[in-house]
Structures are given as C-alpha cells and as structure tokens.
TORKOL-584365 format. One line per 2 residues: their letters; for each residue x, y, z of N, C-alpha, C. Coordinates in Angstrom, 1 decimal, decimal comma. Example, Ala and Ser with C-alpha at 12.3 -4.5 7.8 and 13.67 -1.06 7.14 Angstrom:
AS) 13,2/-5,7/7,8/12,3/-4,5/7,8/13,2/-3,3/7,8; 12,8/-2,2/7,1/13,7/-1,1/7,1/12,9/0,0/7,9;
END
This chain:
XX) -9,4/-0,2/20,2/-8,8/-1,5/20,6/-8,0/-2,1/19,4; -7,0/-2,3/19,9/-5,9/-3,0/18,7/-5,7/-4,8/18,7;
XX) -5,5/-5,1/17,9/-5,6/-6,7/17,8/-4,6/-7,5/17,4; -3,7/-8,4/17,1/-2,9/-9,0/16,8/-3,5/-10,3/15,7;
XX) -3,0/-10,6/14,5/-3,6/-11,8/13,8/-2,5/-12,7/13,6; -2,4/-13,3/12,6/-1,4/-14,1/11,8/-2,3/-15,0/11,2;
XX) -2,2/-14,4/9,6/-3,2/-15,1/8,6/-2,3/-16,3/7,2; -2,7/-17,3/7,6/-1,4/-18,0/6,4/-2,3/-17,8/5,3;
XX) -0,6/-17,7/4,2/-1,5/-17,3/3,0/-1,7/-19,0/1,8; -1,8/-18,8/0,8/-2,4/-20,2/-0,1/-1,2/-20,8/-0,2;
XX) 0,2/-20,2/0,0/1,3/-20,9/-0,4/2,6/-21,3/0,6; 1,5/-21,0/2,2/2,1/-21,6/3,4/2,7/-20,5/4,3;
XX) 2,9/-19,2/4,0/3,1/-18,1/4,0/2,2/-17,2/5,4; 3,3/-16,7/6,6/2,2/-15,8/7,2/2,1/-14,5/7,0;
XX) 0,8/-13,7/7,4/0,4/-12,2/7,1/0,4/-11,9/8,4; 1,7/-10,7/9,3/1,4/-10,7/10,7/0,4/-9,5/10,1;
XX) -0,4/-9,2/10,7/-2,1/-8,4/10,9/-2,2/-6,9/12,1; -2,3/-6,3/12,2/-2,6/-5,5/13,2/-4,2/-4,9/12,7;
XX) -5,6/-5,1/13,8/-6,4/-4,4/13,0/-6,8/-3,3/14,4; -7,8/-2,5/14,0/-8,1/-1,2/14,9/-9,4/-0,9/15,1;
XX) -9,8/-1,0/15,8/-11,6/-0,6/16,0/-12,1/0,5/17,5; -12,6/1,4/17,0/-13,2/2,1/18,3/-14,4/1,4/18,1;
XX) -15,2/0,7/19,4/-16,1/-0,1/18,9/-17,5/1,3/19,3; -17,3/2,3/20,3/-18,1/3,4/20,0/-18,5/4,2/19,2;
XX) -17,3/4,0/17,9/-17,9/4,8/16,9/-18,0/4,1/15,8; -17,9/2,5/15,5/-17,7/1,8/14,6/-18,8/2,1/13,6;
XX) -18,8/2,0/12,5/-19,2/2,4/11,5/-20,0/1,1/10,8; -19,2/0,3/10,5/-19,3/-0,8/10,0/-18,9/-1,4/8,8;
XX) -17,8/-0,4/8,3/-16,5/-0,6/7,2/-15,4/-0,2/7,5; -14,7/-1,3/6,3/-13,3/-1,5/6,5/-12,7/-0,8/5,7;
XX) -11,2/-0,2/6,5/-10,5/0,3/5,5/-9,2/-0,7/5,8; -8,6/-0,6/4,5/-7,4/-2,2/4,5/-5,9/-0,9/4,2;
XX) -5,2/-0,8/4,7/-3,9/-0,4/4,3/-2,7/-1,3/4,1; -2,0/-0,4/2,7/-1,0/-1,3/2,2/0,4/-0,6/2,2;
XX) 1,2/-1,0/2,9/2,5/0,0/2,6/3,3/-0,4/1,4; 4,3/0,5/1,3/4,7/0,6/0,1/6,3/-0,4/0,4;
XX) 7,3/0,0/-0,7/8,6/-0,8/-1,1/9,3/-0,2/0,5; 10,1/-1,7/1,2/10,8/-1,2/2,3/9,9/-0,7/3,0;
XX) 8,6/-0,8/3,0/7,9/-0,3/4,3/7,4/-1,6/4,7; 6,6/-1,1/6,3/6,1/-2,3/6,9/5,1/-1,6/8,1;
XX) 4,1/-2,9/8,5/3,0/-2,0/8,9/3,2/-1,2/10,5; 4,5/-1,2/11,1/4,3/-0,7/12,4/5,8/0,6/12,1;
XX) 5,8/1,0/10,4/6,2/2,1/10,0/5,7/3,4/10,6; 6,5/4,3/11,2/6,3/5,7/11,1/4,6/5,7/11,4;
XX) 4,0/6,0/10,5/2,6/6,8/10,4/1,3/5,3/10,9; 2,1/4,1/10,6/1,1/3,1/10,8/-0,1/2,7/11,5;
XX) 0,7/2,9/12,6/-0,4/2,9/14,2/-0,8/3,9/14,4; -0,2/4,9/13,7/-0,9/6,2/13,9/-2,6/6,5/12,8;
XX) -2,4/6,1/12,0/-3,4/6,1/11,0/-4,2/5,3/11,1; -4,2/3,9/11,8/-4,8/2,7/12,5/-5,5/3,5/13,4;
XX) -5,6/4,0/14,5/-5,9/4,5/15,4/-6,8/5,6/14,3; -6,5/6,6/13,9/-7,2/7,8/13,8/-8,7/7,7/12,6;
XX) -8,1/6,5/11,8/-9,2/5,8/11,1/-10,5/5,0/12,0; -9,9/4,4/13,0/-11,2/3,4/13,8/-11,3/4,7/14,8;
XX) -10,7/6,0/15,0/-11,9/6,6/15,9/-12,7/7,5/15,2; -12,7/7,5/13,6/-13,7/8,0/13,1/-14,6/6,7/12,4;
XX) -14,3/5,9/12,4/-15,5/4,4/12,6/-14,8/3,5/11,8; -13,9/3,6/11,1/-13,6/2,2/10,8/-12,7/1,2/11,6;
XX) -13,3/0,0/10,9/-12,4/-1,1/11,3/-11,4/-1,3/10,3; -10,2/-0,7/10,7/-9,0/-0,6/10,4/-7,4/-2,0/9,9;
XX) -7,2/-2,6/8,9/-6,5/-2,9/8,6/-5,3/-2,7/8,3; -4,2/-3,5/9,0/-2,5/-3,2/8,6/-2,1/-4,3/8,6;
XX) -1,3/-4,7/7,5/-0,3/-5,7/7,4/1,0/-5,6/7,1; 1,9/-6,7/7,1/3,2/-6,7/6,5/2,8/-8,1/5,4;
XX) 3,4/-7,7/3,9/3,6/-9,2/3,3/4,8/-9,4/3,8; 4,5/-11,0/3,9/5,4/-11,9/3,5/6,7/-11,7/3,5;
XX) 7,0/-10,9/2,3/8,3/-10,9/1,9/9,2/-9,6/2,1; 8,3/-8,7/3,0/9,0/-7,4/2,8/10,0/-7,3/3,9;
XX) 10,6/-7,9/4,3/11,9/-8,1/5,1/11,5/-8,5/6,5; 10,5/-8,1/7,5/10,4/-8,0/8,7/9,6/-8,8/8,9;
XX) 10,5/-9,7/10,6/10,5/-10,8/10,4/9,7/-11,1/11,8; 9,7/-11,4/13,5/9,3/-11,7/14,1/10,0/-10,4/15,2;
XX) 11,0/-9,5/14,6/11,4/-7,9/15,1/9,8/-6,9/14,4; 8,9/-6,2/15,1/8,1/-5,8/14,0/8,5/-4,5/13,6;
XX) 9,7/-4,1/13,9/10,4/-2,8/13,0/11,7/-2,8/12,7; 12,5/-4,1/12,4/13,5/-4,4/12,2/13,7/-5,4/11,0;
XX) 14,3/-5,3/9,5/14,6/-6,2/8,8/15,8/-7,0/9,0; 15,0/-8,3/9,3/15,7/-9,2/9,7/15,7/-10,6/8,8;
XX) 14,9/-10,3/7,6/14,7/-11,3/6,7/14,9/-11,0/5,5; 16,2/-10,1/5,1/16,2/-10,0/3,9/16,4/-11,2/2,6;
XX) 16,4/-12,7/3,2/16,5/-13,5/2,0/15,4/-13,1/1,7; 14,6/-13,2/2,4/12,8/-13,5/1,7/12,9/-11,8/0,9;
XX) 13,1/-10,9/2,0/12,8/-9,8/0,5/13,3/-9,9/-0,3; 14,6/-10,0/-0,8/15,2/-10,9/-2,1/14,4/-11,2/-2,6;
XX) 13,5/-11,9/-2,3/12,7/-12,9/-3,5/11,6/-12,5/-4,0; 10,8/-11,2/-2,8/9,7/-10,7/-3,3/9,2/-10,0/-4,7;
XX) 8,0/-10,3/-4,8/7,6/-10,2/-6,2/6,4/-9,0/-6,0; 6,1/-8,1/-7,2/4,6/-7,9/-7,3/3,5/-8,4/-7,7;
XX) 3,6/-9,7/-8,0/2,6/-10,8/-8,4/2,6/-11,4/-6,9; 3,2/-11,4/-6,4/2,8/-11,6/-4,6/2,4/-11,2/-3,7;
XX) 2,5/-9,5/-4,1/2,2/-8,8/-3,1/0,8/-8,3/-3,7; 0,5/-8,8/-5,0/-1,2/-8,4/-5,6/-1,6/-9,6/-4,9;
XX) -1,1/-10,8/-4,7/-2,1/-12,1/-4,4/-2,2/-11,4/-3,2; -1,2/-11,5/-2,0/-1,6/-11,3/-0,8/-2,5/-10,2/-0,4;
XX) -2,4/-9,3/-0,7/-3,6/-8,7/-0,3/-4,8/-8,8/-0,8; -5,2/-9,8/-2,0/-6,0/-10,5/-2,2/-6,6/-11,3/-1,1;
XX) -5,8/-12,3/-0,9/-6,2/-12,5/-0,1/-6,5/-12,0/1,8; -6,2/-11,3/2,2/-6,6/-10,1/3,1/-7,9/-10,0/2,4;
XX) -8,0/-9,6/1,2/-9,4/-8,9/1,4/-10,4/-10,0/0,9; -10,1/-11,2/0,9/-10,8/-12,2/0,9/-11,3/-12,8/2,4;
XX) -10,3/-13,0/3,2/-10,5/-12,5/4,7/-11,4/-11,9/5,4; -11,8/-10,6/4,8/-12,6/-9,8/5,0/-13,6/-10,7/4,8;
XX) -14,1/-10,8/3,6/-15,1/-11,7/3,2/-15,4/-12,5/3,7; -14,3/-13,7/4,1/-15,3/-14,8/4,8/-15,0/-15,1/6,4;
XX) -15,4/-13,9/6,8/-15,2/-13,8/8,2/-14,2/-14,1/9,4; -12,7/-14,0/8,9/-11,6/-14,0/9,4/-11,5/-13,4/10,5;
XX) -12,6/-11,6/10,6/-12,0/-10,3/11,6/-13,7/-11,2/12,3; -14,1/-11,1/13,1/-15,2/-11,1/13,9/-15,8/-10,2/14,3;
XX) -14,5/-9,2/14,4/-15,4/-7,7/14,3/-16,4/-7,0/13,3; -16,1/-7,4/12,1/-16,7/-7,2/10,8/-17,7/-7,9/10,1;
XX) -18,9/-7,4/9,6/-19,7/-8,1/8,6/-19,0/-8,3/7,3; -19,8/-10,1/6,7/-18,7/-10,4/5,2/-19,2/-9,2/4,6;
XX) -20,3/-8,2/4,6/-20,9/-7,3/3,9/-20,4/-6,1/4,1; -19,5/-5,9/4,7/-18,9/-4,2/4,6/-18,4/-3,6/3,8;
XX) -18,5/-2,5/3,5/-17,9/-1,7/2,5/-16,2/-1,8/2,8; -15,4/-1,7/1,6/-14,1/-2,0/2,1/-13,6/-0,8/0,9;
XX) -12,6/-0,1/1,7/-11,8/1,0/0,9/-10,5/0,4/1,3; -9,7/0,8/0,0/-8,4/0,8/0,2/-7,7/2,1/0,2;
XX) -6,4/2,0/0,7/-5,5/2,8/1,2/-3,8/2,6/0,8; -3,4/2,9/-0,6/-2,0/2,4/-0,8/-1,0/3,1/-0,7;
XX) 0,1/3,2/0,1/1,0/4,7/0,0/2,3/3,5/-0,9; 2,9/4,8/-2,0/4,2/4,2/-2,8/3,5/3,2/-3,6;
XX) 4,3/2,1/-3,3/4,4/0,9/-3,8/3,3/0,5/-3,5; 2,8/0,0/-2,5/1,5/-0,2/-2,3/0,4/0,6/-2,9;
XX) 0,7/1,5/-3,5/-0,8/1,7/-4,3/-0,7/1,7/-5,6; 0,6/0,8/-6,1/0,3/0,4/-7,4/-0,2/-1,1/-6,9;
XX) -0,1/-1,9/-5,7/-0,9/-3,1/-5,2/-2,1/-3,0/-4,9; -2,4/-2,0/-4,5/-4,0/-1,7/-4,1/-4,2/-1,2/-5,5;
XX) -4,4/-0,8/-6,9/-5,2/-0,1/-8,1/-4,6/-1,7/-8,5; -4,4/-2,3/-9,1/-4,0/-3,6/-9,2/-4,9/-5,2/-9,0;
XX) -5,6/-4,4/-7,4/-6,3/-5,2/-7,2/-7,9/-4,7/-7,0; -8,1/-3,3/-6,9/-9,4/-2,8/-7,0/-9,7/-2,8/-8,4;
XX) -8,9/-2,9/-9,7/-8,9/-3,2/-11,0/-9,8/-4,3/-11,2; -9,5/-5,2/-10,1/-10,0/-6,7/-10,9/-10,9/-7,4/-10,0;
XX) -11,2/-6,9/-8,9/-12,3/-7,5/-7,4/-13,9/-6,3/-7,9; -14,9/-7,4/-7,7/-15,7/-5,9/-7,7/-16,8/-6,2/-6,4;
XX) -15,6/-6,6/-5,1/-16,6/-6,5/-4,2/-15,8/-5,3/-3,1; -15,0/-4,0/-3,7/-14,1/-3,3/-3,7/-15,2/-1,9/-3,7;
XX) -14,8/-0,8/-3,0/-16,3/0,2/-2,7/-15,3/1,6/-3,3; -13,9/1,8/-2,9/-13,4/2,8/-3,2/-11,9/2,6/-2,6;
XX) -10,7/3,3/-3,2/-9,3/3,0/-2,8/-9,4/4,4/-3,5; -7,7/4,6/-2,5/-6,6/5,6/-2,4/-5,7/5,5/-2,3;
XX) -4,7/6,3/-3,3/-3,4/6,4/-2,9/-2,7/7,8/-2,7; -1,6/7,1/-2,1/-0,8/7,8/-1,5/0,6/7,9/-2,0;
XX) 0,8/9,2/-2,7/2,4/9,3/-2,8/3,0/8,0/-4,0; 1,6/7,2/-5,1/1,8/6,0/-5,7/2,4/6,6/-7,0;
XX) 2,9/5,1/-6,8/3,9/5,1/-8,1/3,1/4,6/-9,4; 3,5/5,2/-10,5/2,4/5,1/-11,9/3,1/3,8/-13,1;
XX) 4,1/3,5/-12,5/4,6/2,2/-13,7/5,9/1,3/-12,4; 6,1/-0,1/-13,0/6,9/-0,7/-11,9/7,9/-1,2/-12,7;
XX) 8,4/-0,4/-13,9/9,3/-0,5/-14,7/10,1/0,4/-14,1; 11,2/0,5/-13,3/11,8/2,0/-12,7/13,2/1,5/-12,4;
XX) 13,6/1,2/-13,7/15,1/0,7/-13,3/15,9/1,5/-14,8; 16,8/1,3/-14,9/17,8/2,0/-15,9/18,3/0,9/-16,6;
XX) 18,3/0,9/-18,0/19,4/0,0/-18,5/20,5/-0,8/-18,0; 21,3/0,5/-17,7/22,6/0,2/-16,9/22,0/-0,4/-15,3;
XX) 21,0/-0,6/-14,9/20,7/-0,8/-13,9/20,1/-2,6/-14,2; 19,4/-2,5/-15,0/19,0/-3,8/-15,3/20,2/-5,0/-16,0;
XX) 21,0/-4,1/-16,6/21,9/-5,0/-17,5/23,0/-5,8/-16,0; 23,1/-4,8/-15,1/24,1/-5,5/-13,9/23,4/-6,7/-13,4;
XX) 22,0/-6,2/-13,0/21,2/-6,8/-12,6/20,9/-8,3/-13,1; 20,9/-8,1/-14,4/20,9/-9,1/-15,1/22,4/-10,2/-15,0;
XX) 23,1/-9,7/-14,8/24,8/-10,1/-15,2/24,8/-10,6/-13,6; 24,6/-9,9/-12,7/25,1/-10,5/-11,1/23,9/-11,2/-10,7;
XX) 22,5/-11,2/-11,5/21,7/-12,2/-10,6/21,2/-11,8/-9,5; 21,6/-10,6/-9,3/20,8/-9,9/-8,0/20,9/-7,9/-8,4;
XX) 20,3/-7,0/-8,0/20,4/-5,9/-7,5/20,7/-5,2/-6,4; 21,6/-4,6/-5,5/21,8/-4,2/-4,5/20,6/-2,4/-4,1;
XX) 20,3/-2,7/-3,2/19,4/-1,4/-2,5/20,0/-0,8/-1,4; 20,3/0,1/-1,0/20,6/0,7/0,3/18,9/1,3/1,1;
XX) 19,2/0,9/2,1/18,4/1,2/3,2/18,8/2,4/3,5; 18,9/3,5/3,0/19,3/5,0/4,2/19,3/4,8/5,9;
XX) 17,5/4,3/5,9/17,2/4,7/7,4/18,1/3,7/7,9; 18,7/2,4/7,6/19,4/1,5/8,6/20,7/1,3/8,0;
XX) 21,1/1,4/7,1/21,8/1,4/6,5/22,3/0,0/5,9; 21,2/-0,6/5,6/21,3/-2,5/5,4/21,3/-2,5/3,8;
XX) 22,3/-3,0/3,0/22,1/-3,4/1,8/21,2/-4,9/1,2; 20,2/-4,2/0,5/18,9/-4,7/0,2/19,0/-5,5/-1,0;
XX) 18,9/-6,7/-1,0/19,4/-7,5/-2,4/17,9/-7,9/-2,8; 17,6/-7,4/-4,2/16,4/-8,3/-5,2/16,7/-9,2/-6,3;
XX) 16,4/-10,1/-6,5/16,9/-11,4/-6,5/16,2/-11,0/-8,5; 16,7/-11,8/-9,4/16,4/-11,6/-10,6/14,9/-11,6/-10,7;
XX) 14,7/-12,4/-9,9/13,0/-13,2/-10,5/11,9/-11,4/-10,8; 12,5/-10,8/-9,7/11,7/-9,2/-9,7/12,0/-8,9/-11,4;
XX) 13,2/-8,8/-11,5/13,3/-8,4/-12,9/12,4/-9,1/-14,2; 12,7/-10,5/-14,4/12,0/-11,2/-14,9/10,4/-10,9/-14,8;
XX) 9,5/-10,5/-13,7/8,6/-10,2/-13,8/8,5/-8,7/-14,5; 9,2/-7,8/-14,1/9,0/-6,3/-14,7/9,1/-6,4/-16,2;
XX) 9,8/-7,5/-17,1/10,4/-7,2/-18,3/8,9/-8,1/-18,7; 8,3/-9,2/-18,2/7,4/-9,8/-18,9/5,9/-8,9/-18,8;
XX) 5,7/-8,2/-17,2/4,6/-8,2/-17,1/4,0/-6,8/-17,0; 4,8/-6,0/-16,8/4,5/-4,5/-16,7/3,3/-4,0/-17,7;
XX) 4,0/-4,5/-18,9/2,5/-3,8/-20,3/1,8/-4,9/-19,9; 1,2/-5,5/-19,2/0,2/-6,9/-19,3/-0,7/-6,9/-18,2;
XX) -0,1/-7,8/-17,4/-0,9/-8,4/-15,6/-0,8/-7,0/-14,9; 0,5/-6,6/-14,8/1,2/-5,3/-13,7/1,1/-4,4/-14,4;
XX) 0,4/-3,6/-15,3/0,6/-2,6/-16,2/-0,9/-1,8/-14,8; 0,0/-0,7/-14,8/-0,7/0,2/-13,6/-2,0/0,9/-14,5;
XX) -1,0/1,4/-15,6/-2,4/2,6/-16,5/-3,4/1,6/-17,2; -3,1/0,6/-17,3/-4,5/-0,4/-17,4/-5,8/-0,8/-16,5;
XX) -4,8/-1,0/-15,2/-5,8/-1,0/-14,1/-6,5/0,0/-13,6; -5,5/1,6/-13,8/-6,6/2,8/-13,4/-8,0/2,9/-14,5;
XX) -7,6/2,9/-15,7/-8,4/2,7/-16,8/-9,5/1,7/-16,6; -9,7/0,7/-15,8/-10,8/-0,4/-15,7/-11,3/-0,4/-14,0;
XX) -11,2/1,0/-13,4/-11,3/1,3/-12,3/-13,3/1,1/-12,2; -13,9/1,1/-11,3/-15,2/1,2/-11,4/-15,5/1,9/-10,1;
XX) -14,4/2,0/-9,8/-14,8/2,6/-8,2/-14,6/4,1/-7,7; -14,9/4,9/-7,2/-14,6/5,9/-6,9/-12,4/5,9/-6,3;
XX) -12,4/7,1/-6,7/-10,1/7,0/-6,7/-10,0/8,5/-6,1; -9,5/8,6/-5,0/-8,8/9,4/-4,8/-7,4/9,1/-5,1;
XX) -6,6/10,5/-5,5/-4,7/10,4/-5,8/-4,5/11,3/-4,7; -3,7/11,5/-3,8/-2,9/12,4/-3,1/-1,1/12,3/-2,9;
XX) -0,9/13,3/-3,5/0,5/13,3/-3,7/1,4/14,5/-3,0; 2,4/14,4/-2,4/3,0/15,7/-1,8/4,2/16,7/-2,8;
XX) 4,1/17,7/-3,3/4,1/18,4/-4,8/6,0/18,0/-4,0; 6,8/17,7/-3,5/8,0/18,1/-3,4/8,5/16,3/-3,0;
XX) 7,9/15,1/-3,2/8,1/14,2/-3,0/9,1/13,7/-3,9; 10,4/13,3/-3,4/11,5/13,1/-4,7/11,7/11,5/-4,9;
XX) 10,6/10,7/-4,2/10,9/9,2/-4,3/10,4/9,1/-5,6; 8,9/9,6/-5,2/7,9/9,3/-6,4/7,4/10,7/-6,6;
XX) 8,1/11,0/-7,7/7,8/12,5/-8,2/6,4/13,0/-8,7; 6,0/13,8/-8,6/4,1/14,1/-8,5/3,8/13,9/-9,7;
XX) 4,6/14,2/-10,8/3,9/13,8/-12,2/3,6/12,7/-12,3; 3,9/11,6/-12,2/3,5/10,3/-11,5/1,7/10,4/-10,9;
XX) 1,6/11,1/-9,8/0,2/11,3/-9,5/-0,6/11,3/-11,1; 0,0/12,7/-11,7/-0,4/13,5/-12,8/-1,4/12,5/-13,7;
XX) -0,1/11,0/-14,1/0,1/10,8/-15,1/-1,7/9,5/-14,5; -1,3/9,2/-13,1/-2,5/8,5/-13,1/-4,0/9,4/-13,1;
XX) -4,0/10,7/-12,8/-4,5/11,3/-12,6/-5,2/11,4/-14,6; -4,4/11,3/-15,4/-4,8/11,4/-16,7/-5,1/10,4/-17,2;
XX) -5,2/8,9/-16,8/-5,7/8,0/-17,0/-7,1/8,0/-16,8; -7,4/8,4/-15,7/-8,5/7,9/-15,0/-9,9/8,4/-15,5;
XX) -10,9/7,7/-14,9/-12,5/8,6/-15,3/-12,9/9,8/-14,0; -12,8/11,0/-14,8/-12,5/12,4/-14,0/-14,0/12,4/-13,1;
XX) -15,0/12,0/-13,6/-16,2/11,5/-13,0/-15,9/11,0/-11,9; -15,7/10,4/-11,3/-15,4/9,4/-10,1/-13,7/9,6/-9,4;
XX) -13,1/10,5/-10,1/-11,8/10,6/-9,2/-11,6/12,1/-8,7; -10,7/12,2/-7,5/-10,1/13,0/-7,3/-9,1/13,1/-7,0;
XX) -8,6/14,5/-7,2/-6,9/14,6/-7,2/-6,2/15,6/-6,3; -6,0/15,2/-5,2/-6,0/16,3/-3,6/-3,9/16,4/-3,6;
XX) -3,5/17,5/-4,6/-2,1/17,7/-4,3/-1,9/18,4/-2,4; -0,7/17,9/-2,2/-0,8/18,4/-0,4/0,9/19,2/-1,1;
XX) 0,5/20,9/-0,5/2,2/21,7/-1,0/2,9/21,5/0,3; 4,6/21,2/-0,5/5,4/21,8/0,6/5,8/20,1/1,3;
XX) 5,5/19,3/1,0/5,8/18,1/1,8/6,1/16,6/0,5; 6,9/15,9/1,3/7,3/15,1/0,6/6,5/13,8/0,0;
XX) 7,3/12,2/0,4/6,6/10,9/0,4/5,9/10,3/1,5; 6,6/11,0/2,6/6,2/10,6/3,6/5,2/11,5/4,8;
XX) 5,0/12,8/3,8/4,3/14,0/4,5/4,6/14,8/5,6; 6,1/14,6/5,9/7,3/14,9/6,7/6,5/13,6/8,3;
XX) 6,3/13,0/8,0/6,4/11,7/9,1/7,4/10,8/9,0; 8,2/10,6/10,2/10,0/10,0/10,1/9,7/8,5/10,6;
XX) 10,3/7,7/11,1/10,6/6,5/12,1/11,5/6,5/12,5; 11,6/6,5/13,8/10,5/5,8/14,4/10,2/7,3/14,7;
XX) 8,4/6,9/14,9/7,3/8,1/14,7/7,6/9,2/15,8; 7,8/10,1/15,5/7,9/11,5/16,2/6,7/12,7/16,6;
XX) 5,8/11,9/15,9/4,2/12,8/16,2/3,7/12,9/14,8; 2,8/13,7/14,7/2,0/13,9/13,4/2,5/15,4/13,1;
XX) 1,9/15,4/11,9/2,5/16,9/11,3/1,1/17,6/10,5; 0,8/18,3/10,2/0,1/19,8/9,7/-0,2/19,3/8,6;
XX) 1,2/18,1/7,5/0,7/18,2/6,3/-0,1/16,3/6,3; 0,4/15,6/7,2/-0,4/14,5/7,7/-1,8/14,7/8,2;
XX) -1,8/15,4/8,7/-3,5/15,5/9,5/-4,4/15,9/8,2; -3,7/16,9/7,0/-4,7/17,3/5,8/-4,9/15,9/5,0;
XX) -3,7/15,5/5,1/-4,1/14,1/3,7/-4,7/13,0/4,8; -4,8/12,9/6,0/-6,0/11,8/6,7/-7,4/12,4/6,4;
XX) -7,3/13,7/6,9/-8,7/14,6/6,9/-9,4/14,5/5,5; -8,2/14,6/4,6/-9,0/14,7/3,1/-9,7/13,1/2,5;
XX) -9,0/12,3/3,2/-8,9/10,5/2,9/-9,7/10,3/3,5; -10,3/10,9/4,9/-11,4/10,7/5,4/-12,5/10,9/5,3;
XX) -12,7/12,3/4,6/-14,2/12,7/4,1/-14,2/11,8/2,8; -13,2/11,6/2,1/-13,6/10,6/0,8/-14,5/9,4/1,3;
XX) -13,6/8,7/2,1/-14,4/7,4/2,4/-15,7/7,7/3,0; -15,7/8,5/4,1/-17,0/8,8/4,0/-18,6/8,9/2,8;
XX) -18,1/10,0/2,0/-18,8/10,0/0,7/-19,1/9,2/0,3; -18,0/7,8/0,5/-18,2/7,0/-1,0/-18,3/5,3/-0,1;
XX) -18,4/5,3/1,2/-18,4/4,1/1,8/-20,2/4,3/2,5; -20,6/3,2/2,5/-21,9/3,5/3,2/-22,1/3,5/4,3;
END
C-alpha cells in the first residue's frame, strides 16, 4: 500500500512524502530514502525500490526536499527558483527532520521505536552520512553511487560563479538550464572542512555502512566510494562494488523496468538491513 503525505518543515516549507508498506510482511522498520542532486522521489528507480523494500517488510520512505525543483508536477521541474537557492545545510535539516517524524509518530503505520536505516544515492548520501554522523537514534545507512566531498567545482568554475552571482547546470534528461544561486557557493567555501566535511562524518560513524558503487559510474567516479571506503571503521562497514554499470545501475526515466545490475545492489542492501536492523 502506497500513501501520500505533506509534512511542513521548521521554516514553513513542504516535504511531499510517498511511504510503502506491505502490511503482510511488515517487519516493523523503517527504511528512509534520499535522492541525490536533480533527483526526486518519483525518479526512475523510486517507486520501484519503495515497493520492493515494503514487500520484504519495511516501511518504506521517499521524499522530495523542498528545494529540488519539483513542484506540484511530481516528475517535472517546475520550480527552479527554489532550486536556485538550495542548500546542503537544508537538505541535512530536512531529512532531519523526516526522521524526527519517524519519531514522534507522524507515519501511524510505524512504532516511535523502529529501527531506521538509511538509503542515500549521489548527493544524497553525502545527506544521509551527514546526518547518521550526528543522530544516534540511527540503526544503519547506505549509500549509493555517493559522493565523498561537496567541494566539486573548478576554480574557473567558482570564480564565474562568483562574478555572475549564479552558476548555470544543464539538465541532459530535459534539457532545462539549472541556475544555483551563490549562497551554495558561500556554503561550500565556509563549510566543507567543518559542518559538511563528509570524511569527518564517516569517521564518527557508529553505525554499521554499507558503500555500493557501480565500477564505470562517470558522475561520481568509484574512487570516491574508495576514498569513503578508507575512512571508515572496516569493522562495521562494507564495500559491495557492482561491475559493468554506471550511477544509476542502468535504470533511465521515466522507468523502463529493472535491470540485472539493480536487482544485485537491492538484494545486497537488503540482506544488509536485514543483519543489522532488528
């Protein structure tokens, strides 16, 4: 069964929600997913992984923040001022709060006492280790295909940036030019070695970590995995490479079915939580 929410956040802000539950197999924990830069929750693999999570028992979480373009279309960016303005100090609160939510009984489906794993593909799983860094009512997270620093711009990239007040992005899949507004920058130049410094947050991890990365992924190149992979405490993590597939595990939008190298990184994400969720 799929559900529809709309959760406002501390600063007036809504979270549209989709959650997932087979109530025959429910387990009685949550897994929260976070997509990454330019994604959104009714992306490509979303409802697909919603679905295939709650029919092996969990109660399943998807959102869109706030600011990631999509607006009251749920697969069309139609709000690029607001992505302009988005931040990763925003996108760590909001799913803060999501998994505060959890907590104080927002889903009805859920005990405030469930075990809760996270799930970050891209960009979102430098927001999910960010925030399992610093919650310790947090059981176990994963990422996907994540990026290891959020400093990823070029001199010549920052200095325009700096000079026009904005950054231009191309959308490939739609072909919409994507403007981020300085304030992103201003945050990367203050906060990356500090609040947002990713190899600090794997380093103060307490939780069990899977990494899974696709060895031919050209967004976010696997040494990336590597490099979180060498941070971490080898005790408690693992590092599941998937060959021959990209960022997106050859899954397109709009969704075309599942693939061979998708069903291995659910299957492998699934026996983790398993293990490590009660």
């Amino acid at each position: 069964m799929n559900r529809d929410y709309s959760l406002s956040t501390s600063d007036g802000e809504k979270l549209k929600i989709t959650s997932f539950i087979n109530e025959q197999y429910f387990s009685g924990n949550t897994l929260v997913f976070v997509h990454g830069f330019k994604g959104f929750k009714d992306w490509g693999f979303g409802p697909y992984l919603g679905n295939y999570f709650a029919d092996k028992g969990f109660f399943v979480i998807t959102f869109n923040f706030s600011h990631n373009g999509i607006g009251e279309n749920n697969t069309e960016f139609t709000e690029l001022d607001k992505f302009a303005k988005n931040t990763y100090n925003r996108e760590v609160r909001e799913l803060s709060e999501i998994l505060d939510s959890v907590r104080n009984g927002f889903f009805s489906e859920v005990d405030n006492r469930s075990d809760i794993g996270l799930i970050g593909h891209s960009r979102g799983g430098a927001v999910a280790l960010l925030n399992a860094a610093e919650r310790a009512d947090l059981n176990a997270v994963v990422t996907w295909a994540s990026i290891s620093n959020i400093d990823r711009y070029s001199k010549h990239q920052k200095a325009e940036w700096r000079k026009n007040g904005f950054l231009d992005m191309l959308n490939s899949r739609t072909g919409q030019i994507m403007k981020m507004d300085v304030s992103l920058l201003d945050e990367i130049e203050t906060e990356s070695k500090s609040r947002l410094n990713i190899e600090s947050a794997v380093k103060k991890l307490k939780i069990p970590y899977l990494i899974a990365h696709g060895d031919q992924d050209l967004a976010v190149k696997i040494s990336e995995a590597e490099q979180l992979y060498s941070w971490s405490d080898k005790s408690q993590t693992e590092f599941f490479k998937i060959f021959g597939t990209g960022h997106t595990f050859d899954i397109v939008h709009p969704f075309a079915g599942t693939t061979e190298k998708f069903e291995k990184l659910l299957d492998e994400t699934n026996k983790f939580f398993i293990k490590h969720l009660n």
